[in-house]
Every structure is written in structure tokens, then in C-alpha cells.
N, C-alpha and C positions, 0 to 999 in steps of 0.2 A: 302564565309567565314561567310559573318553576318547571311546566314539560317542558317547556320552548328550550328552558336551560338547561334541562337533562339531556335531550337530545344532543346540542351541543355539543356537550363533555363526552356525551359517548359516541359521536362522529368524531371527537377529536382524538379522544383514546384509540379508536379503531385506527385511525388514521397515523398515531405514531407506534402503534403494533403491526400496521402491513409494513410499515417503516423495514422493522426487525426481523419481518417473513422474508422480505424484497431482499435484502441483505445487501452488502457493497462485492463488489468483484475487481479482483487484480486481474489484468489483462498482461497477457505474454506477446511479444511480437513474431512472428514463426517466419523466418526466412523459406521463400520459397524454391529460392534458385540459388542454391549456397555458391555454384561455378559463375554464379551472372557477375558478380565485382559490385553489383547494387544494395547488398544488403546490409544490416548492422551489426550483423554476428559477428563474435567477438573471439578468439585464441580459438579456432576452430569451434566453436561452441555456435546451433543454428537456433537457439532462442536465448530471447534479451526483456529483461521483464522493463513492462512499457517506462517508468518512472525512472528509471539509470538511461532511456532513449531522451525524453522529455526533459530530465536536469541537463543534459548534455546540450540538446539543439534549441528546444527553446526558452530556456532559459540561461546558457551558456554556463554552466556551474558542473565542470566536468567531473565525474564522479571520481573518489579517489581510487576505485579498483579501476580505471582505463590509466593507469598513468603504466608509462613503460615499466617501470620497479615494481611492480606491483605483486605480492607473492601472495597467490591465490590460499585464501584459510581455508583450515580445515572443516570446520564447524559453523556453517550456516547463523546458526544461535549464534555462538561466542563473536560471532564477528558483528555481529547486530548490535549487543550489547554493546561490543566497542566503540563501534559509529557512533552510540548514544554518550558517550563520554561528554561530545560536543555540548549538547541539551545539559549537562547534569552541571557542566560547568557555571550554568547561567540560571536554570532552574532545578532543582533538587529534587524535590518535590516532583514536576512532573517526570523527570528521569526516573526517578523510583517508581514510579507508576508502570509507566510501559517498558522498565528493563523486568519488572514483574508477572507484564503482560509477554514478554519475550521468551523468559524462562519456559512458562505455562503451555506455550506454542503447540509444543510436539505433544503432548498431552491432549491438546483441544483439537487435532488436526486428524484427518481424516484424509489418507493419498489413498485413488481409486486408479487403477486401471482398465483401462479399455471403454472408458465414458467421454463424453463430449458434454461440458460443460456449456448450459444455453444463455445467452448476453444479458447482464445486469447493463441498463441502462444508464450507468452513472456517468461515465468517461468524463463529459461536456467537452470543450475542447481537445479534438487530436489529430493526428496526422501522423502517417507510418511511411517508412521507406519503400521505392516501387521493388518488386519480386519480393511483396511479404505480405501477411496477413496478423488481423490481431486477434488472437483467441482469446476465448474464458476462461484463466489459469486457477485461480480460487474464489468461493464465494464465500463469505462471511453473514452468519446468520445469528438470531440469540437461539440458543440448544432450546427444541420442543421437549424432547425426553431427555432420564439418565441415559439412554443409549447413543444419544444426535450429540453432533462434535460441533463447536464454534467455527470451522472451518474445513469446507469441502475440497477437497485439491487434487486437479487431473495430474496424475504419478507420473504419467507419459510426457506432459509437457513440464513438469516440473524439472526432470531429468536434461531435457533439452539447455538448463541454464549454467551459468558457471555457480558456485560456492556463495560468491559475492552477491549475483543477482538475487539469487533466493535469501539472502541475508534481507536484502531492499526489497521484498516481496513481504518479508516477513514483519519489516519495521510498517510498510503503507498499511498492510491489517493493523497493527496494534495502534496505528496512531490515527486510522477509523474508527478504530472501539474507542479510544481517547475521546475524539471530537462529538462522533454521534450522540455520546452522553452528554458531553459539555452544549453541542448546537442540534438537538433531536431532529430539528426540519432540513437540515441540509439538503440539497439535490444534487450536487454533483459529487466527486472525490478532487475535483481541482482543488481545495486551498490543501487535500491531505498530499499530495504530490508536489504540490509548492513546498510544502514544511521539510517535505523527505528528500526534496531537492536538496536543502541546506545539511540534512542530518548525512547525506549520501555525498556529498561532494567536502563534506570539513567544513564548510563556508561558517559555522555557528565561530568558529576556532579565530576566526577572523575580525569578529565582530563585539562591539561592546555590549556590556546587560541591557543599553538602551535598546539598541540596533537590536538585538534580540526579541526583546520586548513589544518592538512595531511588529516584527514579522509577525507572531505568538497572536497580539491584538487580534493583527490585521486574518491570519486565519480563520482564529473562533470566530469572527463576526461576518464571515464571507457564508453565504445560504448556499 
């Protein structure tokens, strides 16, 4: 009976340690045919990180950098922490968390040129505009050595985004590292693109602690 249970425990441990090898992936959408009028590229700019695609169409929650006014920041970081104003108003505590996980970012990050980033399977639900493709933009893993970074990031395709977009690249990592702690079995990034839907569009701004609260619930408890 006690091997039976050891086995167990160490199929279960291996099992949420390839968890952390497998890593999560932020996917980029790459317009193919910038002159076709079909793509989603944005202020002349030919890639759009998938979760600013996805708050926008399907879930109709338009992100605040597509509004006409909108003046492009300067700093990727600084501007992530601001979006998270939304979250800090209603929870504190996790705001402190991942504007901590924000700061740390460029530290943990790892931009490579001239690699090709191979498919984490997480997406689950998605769908991209025709004349475009969706690439491996970063992978998120827990660091094997002092030398390995929390995040792997194709440099070529990260260029391709506006300020804004890799701001919302930068929040869908830190609010994976958030959940994967808090839900280890997760299998997709859908409920972390539902949450960065609200954190990307102001919608938290809008809403009461309760309303808040569902969303938050309803997250951590989505596998």
C-alpha cells in the first residue's frame, strides 16, 4: 500500500514539474499581407499580440490603446503597471504581486534573435484574422539554472508590436506565473486572457469589488 502511494506522489510531482518545463507561451499574430486591408495590424505596426486581438473580437472589451486618443507610452513596463491600477483598486494584494512580477520582467527576459520559437500548446480557443499567422512570441518557464531566464522572447517578433502590445504581453506572463501557482493543473491560458482582457481594456474601472470578485473567482477555478 505505502509503494502504491509513493508512486503516486511521484507521478504527481513529475507531472506538475513537466507542468514548469512545458512552460506557457504568448502568441503574436503576424500579418501576412500588410497591403491585403485583412489584417489586424495596427498604426502601421504588422504584429499584434494575440490577447489585445481576442479582448477586442471576442470578447468585445476594446482595449484602451486602440481608442483614437491614444498616445503610444513609452515604456512597455511603466505602462503595464498602469493598466494594473484597475486590479489594485479592488485587490491590493494581488496588484502588489504582479506590479512586482512587472517590475522584475526585464531582469527575468531573455530577447533572442534570429530563433523560431516552437508551439506551446496552451491557446485552447482561437481564431486569427485571414492573411495572418500566429507565432511563438514568448515562452515562460521556471529558470533550470542561475544562467536560464523566466522568459524566452523572439526579439524579431517582439519588435514587430506597438509599446502597448508588449505592455499586454508582458502582463498575460505575469498573471500566468500568478494563476499557475494559485491553479498548478491548469491546461489552457484562456481564463489568463479573459482576466488581461479586463486588466487591457479598463473594464476592472467599471465594475464593483463584487463584479470584480466573480471575474477573479471565476478564473482561478477554470482548469
Amino acid at each position: 500500500m505505502f509503494k502504491k502511494l509513493f508512486i503516486l506522489v511521484l507521478l504527481f510531482s513529475l507531472d506538475l514539474a513537466a507542468i514548469g518545463r512545458v512552460g506557457n507561451g504568448g502568441n503574436i499574430i503576424v500579418c501576412l499581407k500588410p497591403e491585403s486591408g485583412q489584417c489586424y495590424g495596427r498604426r502601421g505596426y504588422t504584429g499584434a499580440f494575440y490577447d489585445t486581438y481576442e479582448a477586442d473580437i471576442r470578447y468585445q472589451m476594446k482595449p484602451l490603446s486602440m481608442a483614437g486618443n491614444f498616445v503610444e507610452p513609452a515604456s512597455a513596463v511603466d505602462y503595464a503597471i498602469q493598466l494594473l491600477d484597475s486590479v489594485k483598486k479592488h485587490d491590493f494584494e494581488l496588484a502588489t504581486e504582479l506590479i512586482g512580477f512587472v517590475e522584475k520582467f526585464e531582469s527575468e527576459a531573455n530577447y533572442v534573435s534570429g530563433i523560431v520559437l516552437l508551439p506551446v500548446p496552451d491557446t485552447g480557443i482561437s481564431f486569427i484574422p485571414y492573411s495572418s499567422e500566429l507565432k511563438q512570441l514568448v515562452i515562460q518557464t521556471e529558470p533550470l539554472t542561475a544562467k536560464d531566464k523566466r522568459y524566452l522572447i523572439s526579439a524579431d517578433l517582439w519588435q514587430l508590436m506597438t509599446t502597448a502590445d508588449q505592455a499586454h504581453a508582458i502582463l498575460h506572463e505575469v498573471l500566468y506565473r500568478f494563476v499557475l501557482h494559485a491553479t498548478p493543473d491548469i491546461k489552457t491560458s484562456d481564463n489568463v486572457r479573459y482576466f488581461n482582457a479586463y486588466v487591457i481594456s479598463g473594464e476592472f474601472n467599471k465594475m464593483t469589488k463584487n463584479e470584480y470578485n466573480q471575474v477573479k473567482y471565476f478564473v482561478l477555478s477554470m482548469k
